[in-house]
C-alpha positions in Angstrom: 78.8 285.0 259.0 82.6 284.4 259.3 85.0 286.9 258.9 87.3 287.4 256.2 90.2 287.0 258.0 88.6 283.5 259.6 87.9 282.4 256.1 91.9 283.1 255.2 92.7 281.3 258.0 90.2 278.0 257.0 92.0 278.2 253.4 95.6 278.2 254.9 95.2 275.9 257.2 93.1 273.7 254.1 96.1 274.7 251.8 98.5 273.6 254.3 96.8 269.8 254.4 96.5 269.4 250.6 99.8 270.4 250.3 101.2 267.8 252.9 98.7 264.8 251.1 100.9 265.6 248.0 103.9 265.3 249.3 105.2 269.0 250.8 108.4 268.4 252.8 107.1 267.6 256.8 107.9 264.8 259.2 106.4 262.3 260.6 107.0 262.4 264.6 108.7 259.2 266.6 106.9 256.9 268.0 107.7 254.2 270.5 109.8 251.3 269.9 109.8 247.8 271.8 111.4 244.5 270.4 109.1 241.9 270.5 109.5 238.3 271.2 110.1 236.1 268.1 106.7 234.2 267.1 107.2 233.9 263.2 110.9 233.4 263.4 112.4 231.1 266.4 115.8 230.4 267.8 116.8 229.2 271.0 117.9 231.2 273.8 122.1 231.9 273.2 121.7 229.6 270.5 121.0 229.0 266.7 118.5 226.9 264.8 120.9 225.0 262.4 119.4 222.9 259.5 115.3 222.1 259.6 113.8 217.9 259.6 110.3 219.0 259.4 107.3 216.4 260.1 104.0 216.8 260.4 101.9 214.9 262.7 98.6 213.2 262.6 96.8 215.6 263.5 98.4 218.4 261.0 101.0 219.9 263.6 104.2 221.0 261.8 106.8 219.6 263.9 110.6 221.5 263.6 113.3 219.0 264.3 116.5 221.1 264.1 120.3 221.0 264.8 120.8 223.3 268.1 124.3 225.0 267.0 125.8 227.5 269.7 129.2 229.9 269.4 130.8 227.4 272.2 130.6 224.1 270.3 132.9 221.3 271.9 133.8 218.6 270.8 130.3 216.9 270.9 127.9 219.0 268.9 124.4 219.5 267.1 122.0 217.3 269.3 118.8 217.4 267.8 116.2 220.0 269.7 112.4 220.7 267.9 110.0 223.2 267.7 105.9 222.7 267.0 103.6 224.7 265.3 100.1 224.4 264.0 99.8 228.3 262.5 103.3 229.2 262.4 102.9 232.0 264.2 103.0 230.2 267.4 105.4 227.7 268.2 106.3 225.1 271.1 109.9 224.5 272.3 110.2 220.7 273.0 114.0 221.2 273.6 116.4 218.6 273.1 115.1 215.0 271.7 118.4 213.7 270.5 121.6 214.0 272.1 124.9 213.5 270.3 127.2 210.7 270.9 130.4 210.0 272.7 133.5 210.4 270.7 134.3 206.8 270.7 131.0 206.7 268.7 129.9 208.1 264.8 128.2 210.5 266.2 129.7 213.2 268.3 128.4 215.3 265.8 125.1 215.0 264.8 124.1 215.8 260.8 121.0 216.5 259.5 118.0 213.7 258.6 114.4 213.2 258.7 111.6 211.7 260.7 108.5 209.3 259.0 106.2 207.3 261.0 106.4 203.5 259.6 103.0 201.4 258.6 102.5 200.2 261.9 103.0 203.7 263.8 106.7 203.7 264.6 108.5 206.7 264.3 111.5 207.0 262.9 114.8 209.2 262.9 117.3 209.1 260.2 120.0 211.1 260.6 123.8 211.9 259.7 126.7 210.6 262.3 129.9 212.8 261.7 133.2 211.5 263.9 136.2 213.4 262.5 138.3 210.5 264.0 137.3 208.7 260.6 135.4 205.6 262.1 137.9 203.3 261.8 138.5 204.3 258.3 135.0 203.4 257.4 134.6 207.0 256.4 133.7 210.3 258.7 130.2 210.3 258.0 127.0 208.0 258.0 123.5 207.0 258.1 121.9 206.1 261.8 118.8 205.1 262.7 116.6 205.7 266.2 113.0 204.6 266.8 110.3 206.4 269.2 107.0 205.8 270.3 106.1 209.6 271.3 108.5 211.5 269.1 109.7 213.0 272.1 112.2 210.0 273.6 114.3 208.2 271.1 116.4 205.5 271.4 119.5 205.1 268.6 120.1 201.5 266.6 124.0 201.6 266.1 123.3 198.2 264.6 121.5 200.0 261.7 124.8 202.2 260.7 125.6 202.0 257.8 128.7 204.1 255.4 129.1 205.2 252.0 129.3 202.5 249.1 132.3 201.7 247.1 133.3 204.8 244.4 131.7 207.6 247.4 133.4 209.5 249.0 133.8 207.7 252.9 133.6 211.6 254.3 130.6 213.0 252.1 127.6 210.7 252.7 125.1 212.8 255.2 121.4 214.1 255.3 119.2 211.3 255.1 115.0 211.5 253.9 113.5 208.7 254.3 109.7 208.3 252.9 107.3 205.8 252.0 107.5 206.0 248.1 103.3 205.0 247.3 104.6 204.6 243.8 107.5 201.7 244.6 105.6 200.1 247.9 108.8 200.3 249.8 110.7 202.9 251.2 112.9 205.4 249.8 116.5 206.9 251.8 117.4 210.2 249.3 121.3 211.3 250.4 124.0 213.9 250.1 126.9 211.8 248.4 129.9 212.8 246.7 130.4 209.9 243.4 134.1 209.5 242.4 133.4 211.0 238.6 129.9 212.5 239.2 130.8 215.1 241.8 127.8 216.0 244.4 124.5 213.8 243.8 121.5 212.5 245.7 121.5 209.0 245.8 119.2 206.8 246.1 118.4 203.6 248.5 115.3 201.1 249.1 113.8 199.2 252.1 111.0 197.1 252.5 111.7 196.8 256.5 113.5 200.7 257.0 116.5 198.3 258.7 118.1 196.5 255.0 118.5 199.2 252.1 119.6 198.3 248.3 121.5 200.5 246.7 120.2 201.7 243.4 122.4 204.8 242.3 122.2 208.3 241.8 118.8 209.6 241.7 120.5 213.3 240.5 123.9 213.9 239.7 123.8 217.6 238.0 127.7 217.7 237.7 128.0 221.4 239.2 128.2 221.3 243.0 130.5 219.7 245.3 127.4 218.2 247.5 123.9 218.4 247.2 123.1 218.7 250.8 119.6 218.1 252.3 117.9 216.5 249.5 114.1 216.4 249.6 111.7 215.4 247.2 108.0 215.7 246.8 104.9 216.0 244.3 102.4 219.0 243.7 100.1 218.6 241.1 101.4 216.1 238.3 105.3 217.0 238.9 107.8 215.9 241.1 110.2 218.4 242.8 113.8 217.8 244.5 115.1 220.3 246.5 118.8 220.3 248.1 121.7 222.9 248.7 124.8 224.1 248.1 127.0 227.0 247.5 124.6 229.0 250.8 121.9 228.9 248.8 118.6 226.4 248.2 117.8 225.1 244.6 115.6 222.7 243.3 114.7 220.8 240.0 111.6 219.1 238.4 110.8 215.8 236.7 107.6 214.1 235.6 108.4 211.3 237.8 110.3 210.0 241.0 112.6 208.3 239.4 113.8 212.0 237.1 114.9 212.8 235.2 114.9 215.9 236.9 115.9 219.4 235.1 117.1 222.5 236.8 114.7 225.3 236.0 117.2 228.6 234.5 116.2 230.3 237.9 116.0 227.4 240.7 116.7 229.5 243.4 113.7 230.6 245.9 115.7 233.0 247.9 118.9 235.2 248.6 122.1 234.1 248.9 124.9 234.1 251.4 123.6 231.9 253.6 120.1 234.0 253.7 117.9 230.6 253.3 119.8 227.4 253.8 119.2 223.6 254.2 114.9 224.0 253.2 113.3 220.8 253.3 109.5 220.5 252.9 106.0 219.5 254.6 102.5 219.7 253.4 99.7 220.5 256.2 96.3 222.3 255.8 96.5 221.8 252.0 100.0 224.0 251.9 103.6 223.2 251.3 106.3 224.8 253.2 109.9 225.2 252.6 111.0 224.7 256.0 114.8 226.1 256.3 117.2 228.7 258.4 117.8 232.7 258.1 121.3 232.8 259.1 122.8 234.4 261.7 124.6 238.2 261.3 127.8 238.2 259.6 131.2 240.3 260.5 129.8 243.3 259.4 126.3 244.8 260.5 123.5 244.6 257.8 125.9 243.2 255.1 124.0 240.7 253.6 126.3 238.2 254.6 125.5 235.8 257.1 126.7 232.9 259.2 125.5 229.0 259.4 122.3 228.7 261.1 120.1 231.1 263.2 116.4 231.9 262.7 113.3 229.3 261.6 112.3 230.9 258.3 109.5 229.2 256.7 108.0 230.1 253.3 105.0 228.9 251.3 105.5 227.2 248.4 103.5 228.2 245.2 103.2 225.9 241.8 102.9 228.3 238.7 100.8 227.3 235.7 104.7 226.2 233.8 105.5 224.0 236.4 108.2 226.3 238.0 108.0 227.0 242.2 107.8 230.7 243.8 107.0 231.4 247.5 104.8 233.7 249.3 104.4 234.5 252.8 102.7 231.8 254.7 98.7 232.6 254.2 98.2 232.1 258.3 100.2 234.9 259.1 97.2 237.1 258.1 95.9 235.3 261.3 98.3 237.2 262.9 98.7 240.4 261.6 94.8 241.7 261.9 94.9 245.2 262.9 95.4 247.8 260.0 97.9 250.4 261.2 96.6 253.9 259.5 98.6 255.2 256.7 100.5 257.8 256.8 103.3 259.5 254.7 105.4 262.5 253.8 107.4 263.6 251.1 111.5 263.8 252.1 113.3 264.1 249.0 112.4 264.7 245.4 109.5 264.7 244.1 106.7 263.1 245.5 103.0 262.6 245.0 100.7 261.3 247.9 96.9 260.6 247.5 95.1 258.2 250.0 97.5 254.6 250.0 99.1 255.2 247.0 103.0 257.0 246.3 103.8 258.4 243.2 108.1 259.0 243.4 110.5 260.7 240.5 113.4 261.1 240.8 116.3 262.6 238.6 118.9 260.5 237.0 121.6 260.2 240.0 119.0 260.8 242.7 116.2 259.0 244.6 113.1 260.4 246.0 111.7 259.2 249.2 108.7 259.2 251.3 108.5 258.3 254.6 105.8 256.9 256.2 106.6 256.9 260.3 108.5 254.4 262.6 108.4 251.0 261.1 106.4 248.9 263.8 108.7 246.0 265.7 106.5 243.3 263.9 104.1 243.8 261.3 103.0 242.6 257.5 103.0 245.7 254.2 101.0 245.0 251.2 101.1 246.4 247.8 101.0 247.0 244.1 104.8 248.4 242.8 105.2 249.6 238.9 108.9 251.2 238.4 110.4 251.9 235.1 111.7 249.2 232.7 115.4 249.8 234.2 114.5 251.6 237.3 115.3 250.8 241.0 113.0 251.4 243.8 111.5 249.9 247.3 111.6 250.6 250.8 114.2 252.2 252.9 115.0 252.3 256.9 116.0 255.2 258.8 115.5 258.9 259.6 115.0 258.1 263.6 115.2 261.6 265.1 115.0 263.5 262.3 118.4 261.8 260.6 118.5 262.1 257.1 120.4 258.5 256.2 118.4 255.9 254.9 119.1 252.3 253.6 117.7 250.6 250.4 115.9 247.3 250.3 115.9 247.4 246.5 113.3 246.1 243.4 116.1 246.3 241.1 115.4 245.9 237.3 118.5 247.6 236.4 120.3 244.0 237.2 117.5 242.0 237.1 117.6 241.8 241.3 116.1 241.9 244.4 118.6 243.0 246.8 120.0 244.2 250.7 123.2 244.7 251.9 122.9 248.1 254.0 123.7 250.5 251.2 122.2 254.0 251.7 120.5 255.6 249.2 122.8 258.1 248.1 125.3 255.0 247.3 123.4 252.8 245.2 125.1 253.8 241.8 128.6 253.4 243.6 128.2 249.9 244.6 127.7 246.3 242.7 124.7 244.2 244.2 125.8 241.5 247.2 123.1 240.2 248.9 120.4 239.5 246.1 118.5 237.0 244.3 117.7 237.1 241.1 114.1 238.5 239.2 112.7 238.7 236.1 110.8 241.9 236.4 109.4 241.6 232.6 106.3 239.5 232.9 104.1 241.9 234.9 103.8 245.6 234.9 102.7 245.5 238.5 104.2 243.4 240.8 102.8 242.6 244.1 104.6 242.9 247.7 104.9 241.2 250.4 107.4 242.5 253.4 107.0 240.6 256.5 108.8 242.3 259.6 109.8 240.9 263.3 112.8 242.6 264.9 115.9 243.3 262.5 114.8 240.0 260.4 112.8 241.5 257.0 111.5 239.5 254.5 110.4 241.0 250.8 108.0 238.7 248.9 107.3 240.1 245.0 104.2 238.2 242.8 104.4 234.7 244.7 108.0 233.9 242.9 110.6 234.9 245.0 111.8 236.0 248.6 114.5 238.2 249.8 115.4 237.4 253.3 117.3 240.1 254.9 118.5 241.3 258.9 118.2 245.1 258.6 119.6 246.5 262.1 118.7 250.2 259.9 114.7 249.1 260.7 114.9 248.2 264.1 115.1 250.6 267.5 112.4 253.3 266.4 113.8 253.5 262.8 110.8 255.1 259.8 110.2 252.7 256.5 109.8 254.7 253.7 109.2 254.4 249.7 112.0 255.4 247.1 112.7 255.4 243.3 116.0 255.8 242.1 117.0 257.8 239.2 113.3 256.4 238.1 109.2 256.8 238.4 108.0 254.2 240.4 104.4 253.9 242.2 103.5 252.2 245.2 100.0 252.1 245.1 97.5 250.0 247.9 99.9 250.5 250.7 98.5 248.3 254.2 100.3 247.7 257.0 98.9 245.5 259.6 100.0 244.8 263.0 98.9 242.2 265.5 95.9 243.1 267.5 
């Protein structure tokens, strides 16, 4: 039989353990830290992945063709370089398939475009010649064509050049997508064009031969942006969508038909901005859409929110809710990739805090925030699950408390504004400064809301209830930095909590 005092000890030491499950002050030790190579998210070695022409081949393989942008540009720049993938997760550098011209030529400067493989299996390159010099006064910018039988070696058509028509701007005429349009039986060429009393519109050509285009007019002219650059337009279920961007941010619109008209949801925005997610066009392989665009690169400042033109892939899926309006999601094959469950573990740091199997419960006063910290975030890996917070409450996940430190950043569900949001705030600032790297969501609709955060490196992006991303580089999460759950002057749950790794 035991002795007393061993029975004391059992209860302590059982005590002790209950108490740290609900959330009794402890930490959570370091553990090892080791940046990994970039499989969901590509760039280019000293370089940055500028605006996306995504293709898919024959046999379903997502082909990237992107403008290769570096911090030395001459006076040549952007040649055309590509990526391949089949799962996302795993991608093949082809390197450089286009080079850019001579300055005695349009294109010194190569502009964004599209690839399509015509009805008797030549491929195709439409893209945008920029020559600062002005062309002779035909206009800085055009339309050029190059042909290739492997995809790989291309050879450019200056006879096929053509400029912007009478009442377009000669400077603003760029981004080319050229398609098959089943509907018309010819070919379509959607551009970036600046009309004299429109403002920024997608125009609209047509080809039966991809070499002589009529052409017909504005296809969209919205009268609020100066350009509407990288047009792209596609069908999912009985609606046709057009995406293009401006302003650093990608929008799109909706229309019953091809030919429009096409209206502007109220929120037409999938993702942050500040040049967060730029220049998306789509593809459709396995059955799935993707919004094919660019993460760009780190601003002045580190984890402001505020980025620079071009940097990583970033790829979402695109979703088509039951009112006809797009969200995105992670891409299902990452789950291909993330397989092995991490175990869960958490602590309470601040306030207070309830913790019972995968599931937080946080309170926090008025002006303060609880936390819980659940160990060093892992260098890549995928979290899952189920958020309530109060109707005007603000809570998510937040990066730091390496070594014991006590500062941690917010990477916010905020239904105070109405936002999802990052810009390196810490906690204790988050009533002290106005939102600056958000996008907007309606927190309303659902009670719960699933998420989605997808982590590689400093790059972090929050998914909530398959409408919206938040696409972030959080420096706070990388080098052996904890991820932890907080509410802010709020209750919020977190309930369902996975983290998987790869294997």
């Amino acid at each position: 039989m035991p002795s007393k005092k061993r029975i004391f000890f059992l209860l302590f030491i059982a005590a002790a353990l209950i108490l740290s499950a609900c959330g009794a002050n402890a930490e959570l030790p370091d553990e090892p830290y080791a940046a990994v190579e970039y499989r969901l998210f590509p760039a280019p070695e000293d370089a940055y992945v500028g605006d996306t022409m995504p293709y898919v081949t024959e046999d379903g393989t997502l082909e990237l063709y992107y403008l290769y942008d570096t911090d030395h540009n001459g006076q040549g720049y952007h040649p055309v370089y590509k990526y391949s993938t089949k799962n996302l997760y795993e991608y093949e550098d082809h390197g450089m398939v286009l080079p850019f011209g001579n300055m005695s030529d349009p294109d010194p400067a190569v502009g964004t475009g599209s690839v399509l493989r015509d009805r008797e299996g030549l491929y195709h390159l439409f893209y945008t010649g920029h020559n600062d010099t002005g062309n002779g006064g035909k206009g800085r910018e055009c339309v050029m064509h190059a042909v290739s039988t492997d995809r790989e070696t291309w050879e450019k058509i200056p006879e096929d050049t053509f400029y912007a028509p009478e009442n377009y701007s000669k400077d603003d005429f760029r981004d080319p997508e050229v398609f098959w349009m089943e509907e018309d039986q010819c070919y379509w060429l959607l551009i970036a064009a600046r009309e004299n009393a429109l403002g920024g519109v997608v125009a609209k050509y047509r080809s039966p031969d991809l070499k002589t285009w009529e052409f017909c007019g504005p296809l969209f002219a919205p009268r609020e942006q100066y350009m509407l650059e990288c047009p792209d337009l596609f069908r999912m279920g009985d609606k046709w969508y057009l995406t293009y961007s401006w302003d650093c941010v990608t929008y799109y619109a909706a229309g019953d038909s091809p030919n429009g008209p096409f209206t502007a949801p109220a929120d037409n925005v999938f993702d942050g901005n500040n040049f967060i997610f730029y220049a998306a066009k789509t593809a459709e392989t396995g059955g799935r859409r993707y919004l094919c665009g660019w993460l760009g690169r780190a601003g002045l400042s580190v984890d402001s929110g505020i980025y620079q033109w071009a940097g990583n892939v970033l790829n979402h899926q695109l979703v088509q809710h039951s009112d006809g309006t797009l969200g995105v999601r992670a891409p299902e094959t990452y789950s291909e990739w993330f397989r092995a469950e991490k175990p869960f573990r958490a602590v309470k740091k601040e306030g207070k805090v309830s913790i019972k199997n995968n599931d937080i419960t946080l309170t926090a006063p008025a002006d303060g925030y609880a936390l819980a910290d659940m160990g060093t975030r892992a260098p890549t890996m995928m979290l899952e699950c189920d958020v309530t917070l109060d109707e005007n409450g603000c809570a998510g996940f937040a990066f730091g408390g390496k070594g014991g430190d006590s500062v941690y950043t917010a990477l916010c569900l905020d239904a105070r504004f109405g936002l999802l949001h990052y810009e390196g705030y810490e906690l204790t600032e988050l009533s002290t400064y106005d939102p600056a790297a958000f996008t907007k969501f309606d927190f309303s609709p659902n009670a719960v809301h699933h998420v989605t955060l997808v982590c590689e490196n400093e790059i972090a992006v929050l998914y909530v209830d398959d409408m919206k991303a938040l696409s972030s580089r959080i420096r706070a999460s990388t080098d052996g930095a904890h991820i932890g759950v907080f509410s802010y002057g709020c209750h919020a749950e977190f309930r369902n909590i996975t983290v998987k790794i790869p294997e």
